[in-house]
Every structure is written in C-alpha cells, then in structure tokens.
PQR file of N, CA, C, O and H, with PARSE charges and radii, in Angstrom:
ATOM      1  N   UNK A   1       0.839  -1.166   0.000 -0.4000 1.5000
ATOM      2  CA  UNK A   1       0.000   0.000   0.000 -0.0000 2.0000
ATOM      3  C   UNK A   1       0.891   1.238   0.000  0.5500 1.7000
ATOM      4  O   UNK A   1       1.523   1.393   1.045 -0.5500 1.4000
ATOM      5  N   UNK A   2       1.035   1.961  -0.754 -0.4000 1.5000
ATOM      6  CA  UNK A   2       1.369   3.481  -1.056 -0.0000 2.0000
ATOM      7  C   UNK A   2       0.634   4.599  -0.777  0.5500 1.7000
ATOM      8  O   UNK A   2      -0.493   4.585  -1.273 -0.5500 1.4000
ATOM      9  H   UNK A   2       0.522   1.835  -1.603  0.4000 1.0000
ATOM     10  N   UNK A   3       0.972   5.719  -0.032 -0.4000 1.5000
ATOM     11  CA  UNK A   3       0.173   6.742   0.366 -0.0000 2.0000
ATOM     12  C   UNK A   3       1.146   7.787  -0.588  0.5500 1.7000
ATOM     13  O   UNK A   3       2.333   7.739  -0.910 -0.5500 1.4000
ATOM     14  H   UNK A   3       1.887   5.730   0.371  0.4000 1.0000
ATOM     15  N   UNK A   4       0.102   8.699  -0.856 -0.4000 1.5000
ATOM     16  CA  UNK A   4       0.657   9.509  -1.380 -0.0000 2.0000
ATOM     17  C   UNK A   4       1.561  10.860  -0.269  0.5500 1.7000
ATOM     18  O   UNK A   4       1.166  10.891   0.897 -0.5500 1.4000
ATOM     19  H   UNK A   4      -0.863   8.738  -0.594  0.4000 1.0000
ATOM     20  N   UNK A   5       2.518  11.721  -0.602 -0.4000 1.5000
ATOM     21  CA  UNK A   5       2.875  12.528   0.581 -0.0000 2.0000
ATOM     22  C   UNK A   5       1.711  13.828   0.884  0.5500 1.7000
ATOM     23  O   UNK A   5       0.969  14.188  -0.030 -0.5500 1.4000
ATOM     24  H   UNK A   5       2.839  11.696  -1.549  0.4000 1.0000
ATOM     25  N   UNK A   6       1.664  14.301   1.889 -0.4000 1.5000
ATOM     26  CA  UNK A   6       1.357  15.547   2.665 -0.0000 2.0000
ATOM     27  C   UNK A   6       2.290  16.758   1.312  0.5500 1.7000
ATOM     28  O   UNK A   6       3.407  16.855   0.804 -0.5500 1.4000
ATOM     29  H   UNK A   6       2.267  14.009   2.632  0.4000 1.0000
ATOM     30  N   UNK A   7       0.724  17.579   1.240 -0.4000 1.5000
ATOM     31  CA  UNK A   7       1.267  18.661   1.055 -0.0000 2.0000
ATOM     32  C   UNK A   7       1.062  20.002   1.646  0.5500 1.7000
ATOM     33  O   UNK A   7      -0.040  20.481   1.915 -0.5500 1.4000
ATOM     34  H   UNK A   7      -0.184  17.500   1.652  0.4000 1.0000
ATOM     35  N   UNK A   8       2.186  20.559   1.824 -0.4000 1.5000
ATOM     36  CA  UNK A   8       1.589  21.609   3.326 -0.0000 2.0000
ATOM     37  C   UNK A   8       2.603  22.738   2.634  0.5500 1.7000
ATOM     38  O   UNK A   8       3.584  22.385   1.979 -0.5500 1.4000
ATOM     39  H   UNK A   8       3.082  20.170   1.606  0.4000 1.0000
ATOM     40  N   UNK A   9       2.276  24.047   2.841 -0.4000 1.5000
ATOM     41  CA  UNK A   9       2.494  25.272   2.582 -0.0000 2.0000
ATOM     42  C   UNK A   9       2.986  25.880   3.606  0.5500 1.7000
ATOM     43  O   UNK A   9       2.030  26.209   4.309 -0.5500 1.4000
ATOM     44  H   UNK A   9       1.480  24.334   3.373  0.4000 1.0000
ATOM     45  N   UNK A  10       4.164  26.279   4.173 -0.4000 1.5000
ATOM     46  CA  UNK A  10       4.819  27.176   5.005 -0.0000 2.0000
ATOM     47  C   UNK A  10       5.151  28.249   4.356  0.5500 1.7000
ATOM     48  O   UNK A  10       5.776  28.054   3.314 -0.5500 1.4000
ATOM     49  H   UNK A  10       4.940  26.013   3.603  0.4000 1.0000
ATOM     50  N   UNK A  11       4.872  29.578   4.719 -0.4000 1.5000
ATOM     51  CA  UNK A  11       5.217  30.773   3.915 -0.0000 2.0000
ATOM     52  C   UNK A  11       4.886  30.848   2.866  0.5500 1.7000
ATOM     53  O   UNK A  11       5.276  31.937   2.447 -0.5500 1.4000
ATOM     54  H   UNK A  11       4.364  29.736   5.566  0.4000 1.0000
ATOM     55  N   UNK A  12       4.249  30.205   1.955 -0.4000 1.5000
ATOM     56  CA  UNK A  12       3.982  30.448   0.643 -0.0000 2.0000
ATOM     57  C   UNK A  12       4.851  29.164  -0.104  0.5500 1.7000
ATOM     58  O   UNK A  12       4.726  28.802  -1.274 -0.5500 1.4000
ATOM     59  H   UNK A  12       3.932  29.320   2.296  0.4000 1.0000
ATOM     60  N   UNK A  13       5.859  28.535   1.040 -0.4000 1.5000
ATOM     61  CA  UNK A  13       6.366  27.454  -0.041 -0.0000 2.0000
ATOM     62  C   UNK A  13       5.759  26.115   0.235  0.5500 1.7000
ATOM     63  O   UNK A  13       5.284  25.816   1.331 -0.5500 1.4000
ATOM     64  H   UNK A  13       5.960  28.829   1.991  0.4000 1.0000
ATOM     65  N   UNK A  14       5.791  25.368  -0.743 -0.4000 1.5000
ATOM     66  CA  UNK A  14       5.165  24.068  -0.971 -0.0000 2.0000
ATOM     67  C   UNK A  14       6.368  23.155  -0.361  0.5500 1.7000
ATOM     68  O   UNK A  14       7.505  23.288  -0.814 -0.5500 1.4000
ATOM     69  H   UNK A  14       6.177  25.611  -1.633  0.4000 1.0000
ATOM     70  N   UNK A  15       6.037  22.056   0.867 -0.4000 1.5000
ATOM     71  CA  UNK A  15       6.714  21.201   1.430 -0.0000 2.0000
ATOM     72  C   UNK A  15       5.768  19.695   1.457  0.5500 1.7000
ATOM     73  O   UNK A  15       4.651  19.585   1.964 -0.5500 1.4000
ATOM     74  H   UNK A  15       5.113  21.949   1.235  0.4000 1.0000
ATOM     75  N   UNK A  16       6.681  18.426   0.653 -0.4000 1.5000
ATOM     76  CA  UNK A  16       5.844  17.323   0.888 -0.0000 2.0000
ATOM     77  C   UNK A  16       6.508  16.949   2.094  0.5500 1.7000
ATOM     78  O   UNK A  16       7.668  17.241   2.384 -0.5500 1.4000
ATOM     79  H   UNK A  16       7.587  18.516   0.241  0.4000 1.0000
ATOM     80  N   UNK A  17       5.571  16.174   2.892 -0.4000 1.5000
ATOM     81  CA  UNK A  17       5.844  15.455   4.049 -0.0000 2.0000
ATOM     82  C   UNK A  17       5.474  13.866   4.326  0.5500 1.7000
ATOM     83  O   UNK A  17       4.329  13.650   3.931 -0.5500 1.4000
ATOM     84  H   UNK A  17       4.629  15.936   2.656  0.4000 1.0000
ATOM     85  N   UNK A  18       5.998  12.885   4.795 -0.4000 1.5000
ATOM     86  CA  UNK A  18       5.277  12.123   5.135 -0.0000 2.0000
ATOM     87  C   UNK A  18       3.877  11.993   6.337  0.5500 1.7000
ATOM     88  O   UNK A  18       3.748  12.710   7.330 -0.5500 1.4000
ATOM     89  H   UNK A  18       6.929  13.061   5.116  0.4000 1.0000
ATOM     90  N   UNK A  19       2.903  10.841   5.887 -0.4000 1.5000
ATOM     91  CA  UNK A  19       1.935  11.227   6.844 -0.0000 2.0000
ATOM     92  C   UNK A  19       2.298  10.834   8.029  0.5500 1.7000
ATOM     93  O   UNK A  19       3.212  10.012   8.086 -0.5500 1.4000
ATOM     94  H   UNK A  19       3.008  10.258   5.081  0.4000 1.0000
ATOM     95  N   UNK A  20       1.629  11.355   9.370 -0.4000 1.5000
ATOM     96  CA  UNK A  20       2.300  11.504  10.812 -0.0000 2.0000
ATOM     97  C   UNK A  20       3.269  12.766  10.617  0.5500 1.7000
ATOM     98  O   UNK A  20       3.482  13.192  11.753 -0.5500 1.4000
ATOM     99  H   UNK A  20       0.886  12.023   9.324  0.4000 1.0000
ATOM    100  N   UNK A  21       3.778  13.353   9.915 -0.4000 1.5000
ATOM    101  CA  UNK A  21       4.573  14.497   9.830 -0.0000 2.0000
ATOM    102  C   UNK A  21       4.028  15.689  10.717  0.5500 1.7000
ATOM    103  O   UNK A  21       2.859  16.034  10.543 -0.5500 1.4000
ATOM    104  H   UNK A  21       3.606  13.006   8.993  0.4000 1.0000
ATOM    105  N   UNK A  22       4.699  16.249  11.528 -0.4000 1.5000
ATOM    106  CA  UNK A  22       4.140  17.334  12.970 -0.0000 2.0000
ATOM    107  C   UNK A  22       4.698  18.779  11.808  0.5500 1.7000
ATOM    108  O   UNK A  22       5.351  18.914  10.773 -0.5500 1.4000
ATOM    109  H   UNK A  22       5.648  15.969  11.670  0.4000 1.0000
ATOM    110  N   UNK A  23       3.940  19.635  12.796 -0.4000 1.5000
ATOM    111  CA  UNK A  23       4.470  21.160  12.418 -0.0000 2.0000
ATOM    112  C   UNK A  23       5.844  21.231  12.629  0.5500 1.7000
ATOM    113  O   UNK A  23       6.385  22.157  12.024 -0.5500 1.4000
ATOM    114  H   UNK A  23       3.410  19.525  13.637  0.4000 1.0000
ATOM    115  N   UNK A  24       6.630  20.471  13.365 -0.4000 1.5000
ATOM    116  CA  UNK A  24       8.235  20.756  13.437 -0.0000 2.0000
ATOM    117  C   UNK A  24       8.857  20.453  11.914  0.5500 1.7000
ATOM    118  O   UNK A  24       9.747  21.040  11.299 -0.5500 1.4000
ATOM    119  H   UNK A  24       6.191  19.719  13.857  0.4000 1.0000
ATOM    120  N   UNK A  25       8.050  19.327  11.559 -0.4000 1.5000
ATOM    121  CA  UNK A  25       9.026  18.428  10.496 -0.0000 2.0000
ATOM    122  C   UNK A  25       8.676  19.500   9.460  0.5500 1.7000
ATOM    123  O   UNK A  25       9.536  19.391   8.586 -0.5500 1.4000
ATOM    124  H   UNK A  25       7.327  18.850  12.058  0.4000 1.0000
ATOM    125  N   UNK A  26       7.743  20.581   9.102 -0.4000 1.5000
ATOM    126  CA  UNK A  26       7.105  20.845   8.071 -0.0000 2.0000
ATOM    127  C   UNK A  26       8.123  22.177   8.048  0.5500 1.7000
ATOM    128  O   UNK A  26       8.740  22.420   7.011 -0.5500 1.4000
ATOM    129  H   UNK A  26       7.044  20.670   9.812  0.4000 1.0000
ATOM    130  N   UNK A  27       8.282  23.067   9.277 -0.4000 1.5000
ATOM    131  CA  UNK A  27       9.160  24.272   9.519 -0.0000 2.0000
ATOM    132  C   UNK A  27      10.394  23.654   9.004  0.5500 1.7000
ATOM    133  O   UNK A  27      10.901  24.000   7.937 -0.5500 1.4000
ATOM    134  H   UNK A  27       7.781  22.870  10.120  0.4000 1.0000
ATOM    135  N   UNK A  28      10.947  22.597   9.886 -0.4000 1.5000
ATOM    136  CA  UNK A  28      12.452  22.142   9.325 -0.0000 2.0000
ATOM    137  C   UNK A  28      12.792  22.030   7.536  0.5500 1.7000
ATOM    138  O   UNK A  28      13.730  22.567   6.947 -0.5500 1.4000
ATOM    139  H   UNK A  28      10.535  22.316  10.753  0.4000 1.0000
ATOM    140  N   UNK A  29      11.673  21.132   6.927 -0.4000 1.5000
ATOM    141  CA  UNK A  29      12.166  20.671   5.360 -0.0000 2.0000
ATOM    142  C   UNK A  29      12.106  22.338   4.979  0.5500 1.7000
ATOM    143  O   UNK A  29      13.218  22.683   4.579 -0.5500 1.4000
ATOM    144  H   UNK A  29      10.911  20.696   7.405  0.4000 1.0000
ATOM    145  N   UNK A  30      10.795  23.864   4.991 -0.4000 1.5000
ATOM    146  CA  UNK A  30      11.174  24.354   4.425 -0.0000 2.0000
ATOM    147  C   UNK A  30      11.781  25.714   4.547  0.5500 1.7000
ATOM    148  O   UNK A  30      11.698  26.690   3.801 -0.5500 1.4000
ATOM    149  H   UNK A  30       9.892  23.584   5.316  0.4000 1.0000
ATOM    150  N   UNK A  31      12.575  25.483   5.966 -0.4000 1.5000
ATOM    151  CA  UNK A  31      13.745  26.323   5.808 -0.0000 2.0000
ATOM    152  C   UNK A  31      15.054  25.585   5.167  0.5500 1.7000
ATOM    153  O   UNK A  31      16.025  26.218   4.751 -0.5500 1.4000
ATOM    154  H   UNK A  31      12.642  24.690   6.571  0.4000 1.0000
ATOM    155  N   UNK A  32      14.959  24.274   5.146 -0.4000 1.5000
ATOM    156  CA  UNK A  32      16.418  23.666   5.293 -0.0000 2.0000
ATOM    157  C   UNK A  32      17.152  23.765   6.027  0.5500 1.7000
ATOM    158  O   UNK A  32      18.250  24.258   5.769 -0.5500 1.4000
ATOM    159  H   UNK A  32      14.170  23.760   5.484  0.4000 1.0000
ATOM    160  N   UNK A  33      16.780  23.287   7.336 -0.4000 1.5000
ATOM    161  CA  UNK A  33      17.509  23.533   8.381 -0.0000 2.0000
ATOM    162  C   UNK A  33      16.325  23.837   9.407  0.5500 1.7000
ATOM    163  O   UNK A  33      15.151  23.965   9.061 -0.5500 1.4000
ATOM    164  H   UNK A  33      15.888  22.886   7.546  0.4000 1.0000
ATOM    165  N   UNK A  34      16.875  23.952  10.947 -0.4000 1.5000
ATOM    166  CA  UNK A  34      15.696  24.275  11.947 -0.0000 2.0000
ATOM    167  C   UNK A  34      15.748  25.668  12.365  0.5500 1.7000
ATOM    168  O   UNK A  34      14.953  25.833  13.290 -0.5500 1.4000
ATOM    169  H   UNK A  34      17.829  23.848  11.229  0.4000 1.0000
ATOM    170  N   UNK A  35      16.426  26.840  12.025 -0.4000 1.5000
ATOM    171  CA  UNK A  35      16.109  27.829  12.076 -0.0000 2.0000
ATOM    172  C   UNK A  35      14.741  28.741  12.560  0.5500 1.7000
ATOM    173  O   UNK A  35      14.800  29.679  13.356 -0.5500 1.4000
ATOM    174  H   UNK A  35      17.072  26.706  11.273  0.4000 1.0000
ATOM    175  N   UNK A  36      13.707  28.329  12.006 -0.4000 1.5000
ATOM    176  CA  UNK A  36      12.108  28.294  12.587 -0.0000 2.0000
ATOM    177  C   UNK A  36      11.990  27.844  13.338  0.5500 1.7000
ATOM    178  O   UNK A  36      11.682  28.564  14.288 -0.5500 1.4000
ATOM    179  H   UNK A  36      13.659  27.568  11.360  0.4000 1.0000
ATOM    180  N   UNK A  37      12.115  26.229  13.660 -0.4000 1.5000
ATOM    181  CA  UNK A  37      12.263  26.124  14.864 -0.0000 2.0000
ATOM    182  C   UNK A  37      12.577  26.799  16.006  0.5500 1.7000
ATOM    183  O   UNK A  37      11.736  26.966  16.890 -0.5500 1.4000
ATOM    184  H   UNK A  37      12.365  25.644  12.888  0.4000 1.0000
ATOM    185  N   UNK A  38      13.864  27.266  16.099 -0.4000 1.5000
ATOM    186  CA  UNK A  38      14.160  27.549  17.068 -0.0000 2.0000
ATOM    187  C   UNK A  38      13.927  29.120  17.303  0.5500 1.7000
ATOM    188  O   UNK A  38      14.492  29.645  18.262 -0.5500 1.4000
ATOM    189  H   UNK A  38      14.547  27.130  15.382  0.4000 1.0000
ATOM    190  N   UNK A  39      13.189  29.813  16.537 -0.4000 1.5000
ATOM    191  CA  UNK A  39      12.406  30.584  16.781 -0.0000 2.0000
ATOM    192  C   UNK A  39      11.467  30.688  17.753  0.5500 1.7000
ATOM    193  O   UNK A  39      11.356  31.279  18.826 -0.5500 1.4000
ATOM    194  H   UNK A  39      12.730  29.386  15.758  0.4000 1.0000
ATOM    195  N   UNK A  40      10.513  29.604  16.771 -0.4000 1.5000
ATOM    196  CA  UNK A  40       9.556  29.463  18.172 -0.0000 2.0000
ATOM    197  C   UNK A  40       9.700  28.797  19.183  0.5500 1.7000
ATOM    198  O   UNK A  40       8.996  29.076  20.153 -0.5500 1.4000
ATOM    199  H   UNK A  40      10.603  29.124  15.898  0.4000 1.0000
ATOM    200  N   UNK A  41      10.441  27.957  19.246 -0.4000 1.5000
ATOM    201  CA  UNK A  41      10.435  27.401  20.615 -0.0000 2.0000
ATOM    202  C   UNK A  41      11.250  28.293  21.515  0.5500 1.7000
ATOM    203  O   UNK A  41      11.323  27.921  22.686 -0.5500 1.4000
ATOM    204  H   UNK A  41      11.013  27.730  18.457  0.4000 1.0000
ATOM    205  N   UNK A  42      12.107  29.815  21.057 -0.4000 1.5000
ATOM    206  CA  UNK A  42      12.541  30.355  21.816 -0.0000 2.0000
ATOM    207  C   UNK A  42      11.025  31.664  22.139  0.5500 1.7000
ATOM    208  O   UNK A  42      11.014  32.407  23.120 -0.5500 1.4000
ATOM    209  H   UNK A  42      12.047  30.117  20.105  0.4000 1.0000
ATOM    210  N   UNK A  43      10.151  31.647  21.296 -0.4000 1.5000
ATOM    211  CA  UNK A  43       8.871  32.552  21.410 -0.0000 2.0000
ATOM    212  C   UNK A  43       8.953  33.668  20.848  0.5500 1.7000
ATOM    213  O   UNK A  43       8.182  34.573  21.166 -0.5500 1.4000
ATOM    214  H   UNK A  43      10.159  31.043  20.499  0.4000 1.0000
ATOM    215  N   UNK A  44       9.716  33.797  20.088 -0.4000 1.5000
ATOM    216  CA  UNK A  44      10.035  35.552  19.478 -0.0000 2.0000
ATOM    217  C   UNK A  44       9.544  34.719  18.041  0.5500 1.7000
ATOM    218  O   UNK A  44      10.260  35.051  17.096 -0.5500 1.4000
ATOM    219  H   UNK A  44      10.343  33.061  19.830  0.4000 1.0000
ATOM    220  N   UNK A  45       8.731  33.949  17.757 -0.4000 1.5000
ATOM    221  CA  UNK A  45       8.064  33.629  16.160 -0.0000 2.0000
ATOM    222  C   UNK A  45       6.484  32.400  17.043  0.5500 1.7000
ATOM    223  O   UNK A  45       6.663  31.491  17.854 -0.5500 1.4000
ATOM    224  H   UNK A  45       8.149  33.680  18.525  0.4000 1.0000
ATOM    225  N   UNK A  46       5.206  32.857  16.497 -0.4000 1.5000
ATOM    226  CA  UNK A  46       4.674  31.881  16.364 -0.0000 2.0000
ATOM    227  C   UNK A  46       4.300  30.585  14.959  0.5500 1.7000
ATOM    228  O   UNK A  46       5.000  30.539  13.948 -0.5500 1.4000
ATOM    229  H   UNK A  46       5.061  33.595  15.838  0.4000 1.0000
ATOM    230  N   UNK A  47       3.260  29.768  15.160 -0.4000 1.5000
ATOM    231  CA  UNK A  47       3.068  29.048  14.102 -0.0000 2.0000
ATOM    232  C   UNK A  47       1.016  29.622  13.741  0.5500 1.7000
ATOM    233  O   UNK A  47       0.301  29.505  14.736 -0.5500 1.4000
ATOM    234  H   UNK A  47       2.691  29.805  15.982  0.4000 1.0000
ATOM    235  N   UNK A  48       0.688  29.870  13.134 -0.4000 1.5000
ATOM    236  CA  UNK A  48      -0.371  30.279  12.913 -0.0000 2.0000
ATOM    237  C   UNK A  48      -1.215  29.083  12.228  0.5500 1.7000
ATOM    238  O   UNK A  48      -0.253  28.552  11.674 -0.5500 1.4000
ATOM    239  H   UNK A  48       1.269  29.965  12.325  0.4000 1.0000
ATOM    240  N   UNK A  49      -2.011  28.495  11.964 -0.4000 1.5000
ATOM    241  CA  UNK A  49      -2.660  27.351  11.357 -0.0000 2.0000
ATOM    242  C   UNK A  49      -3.441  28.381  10.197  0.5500 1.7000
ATOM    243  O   UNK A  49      -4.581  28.550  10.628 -0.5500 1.4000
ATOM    244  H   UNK A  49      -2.793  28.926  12.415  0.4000 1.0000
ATOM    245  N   UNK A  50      -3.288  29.040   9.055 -0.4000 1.5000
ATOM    246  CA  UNK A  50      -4.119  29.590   8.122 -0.0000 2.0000
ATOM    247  C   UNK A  50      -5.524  29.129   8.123  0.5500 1.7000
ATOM    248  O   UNK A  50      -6.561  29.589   8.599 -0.5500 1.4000
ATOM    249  H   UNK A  50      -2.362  28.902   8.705  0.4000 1.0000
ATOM    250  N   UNK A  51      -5.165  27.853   7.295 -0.4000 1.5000
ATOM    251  CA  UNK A  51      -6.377  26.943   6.835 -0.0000 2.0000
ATOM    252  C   UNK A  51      -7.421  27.206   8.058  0.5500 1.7000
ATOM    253  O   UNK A  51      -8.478  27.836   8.008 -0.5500 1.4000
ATOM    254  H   UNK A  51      -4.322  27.479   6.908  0.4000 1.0000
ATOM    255  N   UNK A  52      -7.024  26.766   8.800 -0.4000 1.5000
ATOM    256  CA  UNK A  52      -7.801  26.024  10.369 -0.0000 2.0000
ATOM    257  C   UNK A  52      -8.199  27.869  11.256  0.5500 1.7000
ATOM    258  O   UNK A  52      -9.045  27.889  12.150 -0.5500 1.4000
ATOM    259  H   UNK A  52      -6.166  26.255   8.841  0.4000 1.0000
ATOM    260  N   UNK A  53      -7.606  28.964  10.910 -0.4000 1.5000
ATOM    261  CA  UNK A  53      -7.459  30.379  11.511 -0.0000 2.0000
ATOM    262  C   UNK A  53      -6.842  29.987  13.244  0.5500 1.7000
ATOM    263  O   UNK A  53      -7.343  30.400  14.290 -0.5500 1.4000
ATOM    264  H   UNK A  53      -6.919  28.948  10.184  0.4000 1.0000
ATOM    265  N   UNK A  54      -6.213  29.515  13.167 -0.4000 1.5000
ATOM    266  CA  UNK A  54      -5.949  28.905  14.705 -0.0000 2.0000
ATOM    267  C   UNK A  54      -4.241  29.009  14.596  0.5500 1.7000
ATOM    268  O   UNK A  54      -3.591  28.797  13.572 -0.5500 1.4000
ATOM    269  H   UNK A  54      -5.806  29.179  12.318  0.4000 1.0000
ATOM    270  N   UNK A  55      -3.706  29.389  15.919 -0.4000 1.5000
ATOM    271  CA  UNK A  55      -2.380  29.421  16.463 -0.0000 2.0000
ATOM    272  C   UNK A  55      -2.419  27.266  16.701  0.5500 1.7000
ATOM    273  O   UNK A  55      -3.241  26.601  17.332 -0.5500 1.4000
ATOM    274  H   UNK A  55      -4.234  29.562  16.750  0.4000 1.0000
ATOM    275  N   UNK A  56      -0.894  26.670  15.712 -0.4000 1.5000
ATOM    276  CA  UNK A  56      -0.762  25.668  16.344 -0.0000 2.0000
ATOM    277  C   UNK A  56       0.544  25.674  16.746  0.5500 1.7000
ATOM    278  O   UNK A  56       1.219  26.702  16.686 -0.5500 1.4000
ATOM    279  H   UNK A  56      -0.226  27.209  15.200  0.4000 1.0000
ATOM    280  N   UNK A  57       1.058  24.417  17.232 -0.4000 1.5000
ATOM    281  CA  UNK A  57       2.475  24.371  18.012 -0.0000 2.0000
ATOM    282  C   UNK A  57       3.519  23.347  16.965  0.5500 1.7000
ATOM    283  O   UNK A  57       3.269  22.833  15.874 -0.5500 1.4000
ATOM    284  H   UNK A  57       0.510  23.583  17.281  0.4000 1.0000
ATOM    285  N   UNK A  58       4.156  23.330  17.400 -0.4000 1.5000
ATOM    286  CA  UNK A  58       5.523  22.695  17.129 -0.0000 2.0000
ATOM    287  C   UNK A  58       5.051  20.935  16.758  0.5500 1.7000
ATOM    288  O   UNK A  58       5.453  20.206  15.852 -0.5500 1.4000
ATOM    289  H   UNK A  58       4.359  23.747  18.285  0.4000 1.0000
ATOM    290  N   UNK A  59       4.249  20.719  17.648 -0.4000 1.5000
ATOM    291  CA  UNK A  59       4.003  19.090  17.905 -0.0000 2.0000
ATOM    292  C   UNK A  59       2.775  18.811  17.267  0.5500 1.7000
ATOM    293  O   UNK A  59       2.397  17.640  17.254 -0.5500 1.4000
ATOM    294  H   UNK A  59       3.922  21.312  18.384  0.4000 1.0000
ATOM    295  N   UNK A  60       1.914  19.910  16.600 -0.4000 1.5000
ATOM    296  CA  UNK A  60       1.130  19.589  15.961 -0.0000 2.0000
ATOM    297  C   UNK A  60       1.265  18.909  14.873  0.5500 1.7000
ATOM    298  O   UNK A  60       2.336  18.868  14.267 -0.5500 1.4000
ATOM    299  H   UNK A  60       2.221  20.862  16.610  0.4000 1.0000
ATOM    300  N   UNK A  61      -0.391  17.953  14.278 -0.4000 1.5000
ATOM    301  CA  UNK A  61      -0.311  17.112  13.335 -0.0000 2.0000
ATOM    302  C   UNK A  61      -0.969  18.061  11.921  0.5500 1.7000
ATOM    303  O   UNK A  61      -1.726  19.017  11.759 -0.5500 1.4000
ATOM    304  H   UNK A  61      -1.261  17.987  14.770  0.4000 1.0000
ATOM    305  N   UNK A  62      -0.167  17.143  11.088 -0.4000 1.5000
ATOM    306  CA  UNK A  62      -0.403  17.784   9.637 -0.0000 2.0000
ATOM    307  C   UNK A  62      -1.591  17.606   9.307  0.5500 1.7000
ATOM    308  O   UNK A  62      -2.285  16.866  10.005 -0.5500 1.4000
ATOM    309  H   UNK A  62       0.449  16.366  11.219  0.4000 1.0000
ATOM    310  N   UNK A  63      -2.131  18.239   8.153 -0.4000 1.5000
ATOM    311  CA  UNK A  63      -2.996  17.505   7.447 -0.0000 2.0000
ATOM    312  C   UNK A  63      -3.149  18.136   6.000  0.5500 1.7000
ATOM    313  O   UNK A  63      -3.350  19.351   5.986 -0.5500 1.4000
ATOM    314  H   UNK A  63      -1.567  18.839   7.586  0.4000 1.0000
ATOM    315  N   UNK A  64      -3.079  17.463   4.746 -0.4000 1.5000
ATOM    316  CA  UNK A  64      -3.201  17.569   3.382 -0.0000 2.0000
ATOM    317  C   UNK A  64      -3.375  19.078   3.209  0.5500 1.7000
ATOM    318  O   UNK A  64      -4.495  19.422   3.587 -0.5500 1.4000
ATOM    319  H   UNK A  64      -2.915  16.476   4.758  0.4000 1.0000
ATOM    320  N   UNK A  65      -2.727  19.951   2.819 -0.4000 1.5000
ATOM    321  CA  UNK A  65      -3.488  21.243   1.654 -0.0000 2.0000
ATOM    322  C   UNK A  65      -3.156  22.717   2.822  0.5500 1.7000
ATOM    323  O   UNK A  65      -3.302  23.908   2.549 -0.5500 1.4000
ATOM    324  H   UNK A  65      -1.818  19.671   2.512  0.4000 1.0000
ATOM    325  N   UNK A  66      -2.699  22.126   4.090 -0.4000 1.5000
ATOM    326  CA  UNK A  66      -2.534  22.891   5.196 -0.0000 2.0000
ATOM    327  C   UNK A  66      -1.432  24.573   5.095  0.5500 1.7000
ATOM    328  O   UNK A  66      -0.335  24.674   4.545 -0.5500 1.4000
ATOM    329  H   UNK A  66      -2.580  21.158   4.312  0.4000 1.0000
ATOM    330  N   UNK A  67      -1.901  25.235   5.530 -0.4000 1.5000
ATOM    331  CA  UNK A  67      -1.303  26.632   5.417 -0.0000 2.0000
ATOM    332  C   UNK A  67      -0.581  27.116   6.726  0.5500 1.7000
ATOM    333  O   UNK A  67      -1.011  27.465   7.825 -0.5500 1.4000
ATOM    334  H   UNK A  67      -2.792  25.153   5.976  0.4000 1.0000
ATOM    335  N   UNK A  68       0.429  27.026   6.300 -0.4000 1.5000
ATOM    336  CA  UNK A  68       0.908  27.743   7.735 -0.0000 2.0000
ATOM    337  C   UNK A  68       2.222  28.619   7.342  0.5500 1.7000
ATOM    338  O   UNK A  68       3.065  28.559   6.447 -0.5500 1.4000
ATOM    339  H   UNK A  68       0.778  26.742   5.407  0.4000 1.0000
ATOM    340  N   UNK A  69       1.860  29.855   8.979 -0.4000 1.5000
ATOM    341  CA  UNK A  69       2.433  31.062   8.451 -0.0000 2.0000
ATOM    342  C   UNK A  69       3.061  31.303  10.420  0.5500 1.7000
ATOM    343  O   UNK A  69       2.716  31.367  11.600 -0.5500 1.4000
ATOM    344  H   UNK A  69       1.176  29.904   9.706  0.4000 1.0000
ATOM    345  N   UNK A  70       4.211  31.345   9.422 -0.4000 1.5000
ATOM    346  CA  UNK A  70       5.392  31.857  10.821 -0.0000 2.0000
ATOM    347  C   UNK A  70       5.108  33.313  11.039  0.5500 1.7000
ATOM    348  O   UNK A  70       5.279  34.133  10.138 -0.5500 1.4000
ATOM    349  H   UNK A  70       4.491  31.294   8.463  0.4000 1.0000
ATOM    350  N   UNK A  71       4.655  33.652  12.293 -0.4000 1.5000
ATOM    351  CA  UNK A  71       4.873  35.391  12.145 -0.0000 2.0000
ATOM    352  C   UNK A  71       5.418  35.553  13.456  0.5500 1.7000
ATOM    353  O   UNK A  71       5.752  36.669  13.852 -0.5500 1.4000
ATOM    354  H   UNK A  71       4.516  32.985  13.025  0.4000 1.0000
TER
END
C-alpha cells in the first residue's frame, strides 16, 4: 500500500511530508535547516494554522493542503 505525501504550505512554499509528519518536520524541510524552529520554541516567532485560523504548536499534526504562516 502506497500513500501519497502531505502537502503543506509554510510561507507560501510548498513542502511534501510524510503522513504523521508534525508542524516541526514541516518548519524544518522548508527552511532547510531548523532555524524556525528555534524561533519558536525560543517565542520571538509563532506558528499560525491559516487553513484552520488557529495558532498551532511545534508538535502539531499535519494535514493535506494545510497553510501555515510563521509570524
């Protein structure tokens, strides 16, 4: 059985992910590197959920077509 990947939008860029893929894994592939990360987990950047209009976290779960915006 083959799943196809997660496609999720950080900033405007397009990142595939595998499924189970969290908001960390999605910040990491599209900076290249964890840079975002450690943004927010230091709190001077949140993660915003577009799609959903909701603040999510680091450990949140993906889901298909998802928008998210570092501010």
């Amino acid at each position: 059985m083959s799943f196809a990947p997660l496609e999720v939008s950080v900033n405007g860029k397009l990142v595939k992910l595998f499924h189970g893929a969290t908001v960390r894994h999605a910040l990491i592939n599209a900076a290249a590197g964890s840079e975002l990360v450690r943004l927010v987990q230091s709190g001077r950047a949140r993660v915003w959920d577009e799609t959903a209009g909701a603040e999510t976290d680091l450990g949140g779960a993906l889901y298909d077509g998802q928008k998210l915006i570092i501010k």
